[in-house]
N, C-alpha and C positions, 0 to 999 in steps of 0.2 A: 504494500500500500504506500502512493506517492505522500511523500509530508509536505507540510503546506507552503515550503520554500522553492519544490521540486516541480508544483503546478503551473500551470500556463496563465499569463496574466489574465485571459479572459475567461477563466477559471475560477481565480481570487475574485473578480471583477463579479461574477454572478453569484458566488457564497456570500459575497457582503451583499451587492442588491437583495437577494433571496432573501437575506435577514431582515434588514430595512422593507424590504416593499410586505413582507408578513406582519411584521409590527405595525405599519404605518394603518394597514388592511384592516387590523383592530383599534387601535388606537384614533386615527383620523373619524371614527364611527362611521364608517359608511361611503366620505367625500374620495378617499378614493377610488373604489369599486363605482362611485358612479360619475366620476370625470376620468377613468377608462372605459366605463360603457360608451362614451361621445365617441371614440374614436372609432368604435364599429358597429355603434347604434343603428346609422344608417341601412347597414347593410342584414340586418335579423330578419324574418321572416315574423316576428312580434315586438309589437314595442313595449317599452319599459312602463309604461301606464297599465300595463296589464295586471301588474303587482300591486295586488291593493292590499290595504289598510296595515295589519301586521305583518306583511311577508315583505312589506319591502324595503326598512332600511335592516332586515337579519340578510337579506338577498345581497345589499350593495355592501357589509360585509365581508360575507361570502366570496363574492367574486373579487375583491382586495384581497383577501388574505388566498385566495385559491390560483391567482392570477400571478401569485410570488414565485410558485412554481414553474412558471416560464422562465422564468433567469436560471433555474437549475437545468431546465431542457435544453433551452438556448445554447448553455456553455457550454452545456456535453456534446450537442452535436455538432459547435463550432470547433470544441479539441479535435474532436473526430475530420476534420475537413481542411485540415493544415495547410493545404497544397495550393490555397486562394489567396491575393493578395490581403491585406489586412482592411482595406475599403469595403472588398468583396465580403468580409466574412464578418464587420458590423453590417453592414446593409441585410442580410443572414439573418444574425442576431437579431433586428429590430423586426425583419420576418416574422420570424418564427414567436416572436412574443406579440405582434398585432394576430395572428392565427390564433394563436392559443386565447387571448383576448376572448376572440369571437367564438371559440367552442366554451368558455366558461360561461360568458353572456347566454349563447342558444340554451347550453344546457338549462340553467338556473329559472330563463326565460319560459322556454317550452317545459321542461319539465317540471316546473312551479315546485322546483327542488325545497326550498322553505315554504312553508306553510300555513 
């Protein structure tokens, strides 16, 4: 097992975000998970008015603290893809965490994961 001197900066890079954007998910109550909703609001098949009454700031939440786990995915598949210039493999990065974005949004959304 690599120590934490032996990891790749965009490695270090998403264990700290990961930490911060989980805290922030609880802590902020809710403002983050729902000014990451805007970014791919547009594009859901349901809009965030659909949450009513009690389900909807445990949902905004939710998708803050669920939405942390992009920077863990992010960094893992950016180690894995070395061979791109460093432009190439943040533009990646910011991919794969607006994706993940929009499957935590649908999920939450459609499946009115809170309650």
């Amino acid at each position: 097992m690599p120590s934490w001197k032996d990891l790749p900066p965009i490695a270090k890079f998403s264990v700290i975000a990961f930490a911060i954007a989980l805290i922030l998910g609880l802590m902020s109550l809710g403002a983050e998970g729902f000014g990451i909703y805007y970014a791919v609001g547009f594009g859901l098949p349901v809009s965030i008015d659909s949450l009513r009454g009690d389900a909807f700031w445990p949902s905004t939440i939710l998708a803050g603290m669920a939405w942390s786990i992009g920077f863990l995915i992010a960094g893992w598949i950016c180690v894995r893809i070395r061979s791109y210039n460093k432009y190439t493999i943040w533009l990646i990065y910011v991919a794969i965490l607006w994706i993940w974005d929009y499957i935590v949004w649908w999920a939450i959304i459609t499946f009115k994961v809170v309650q």
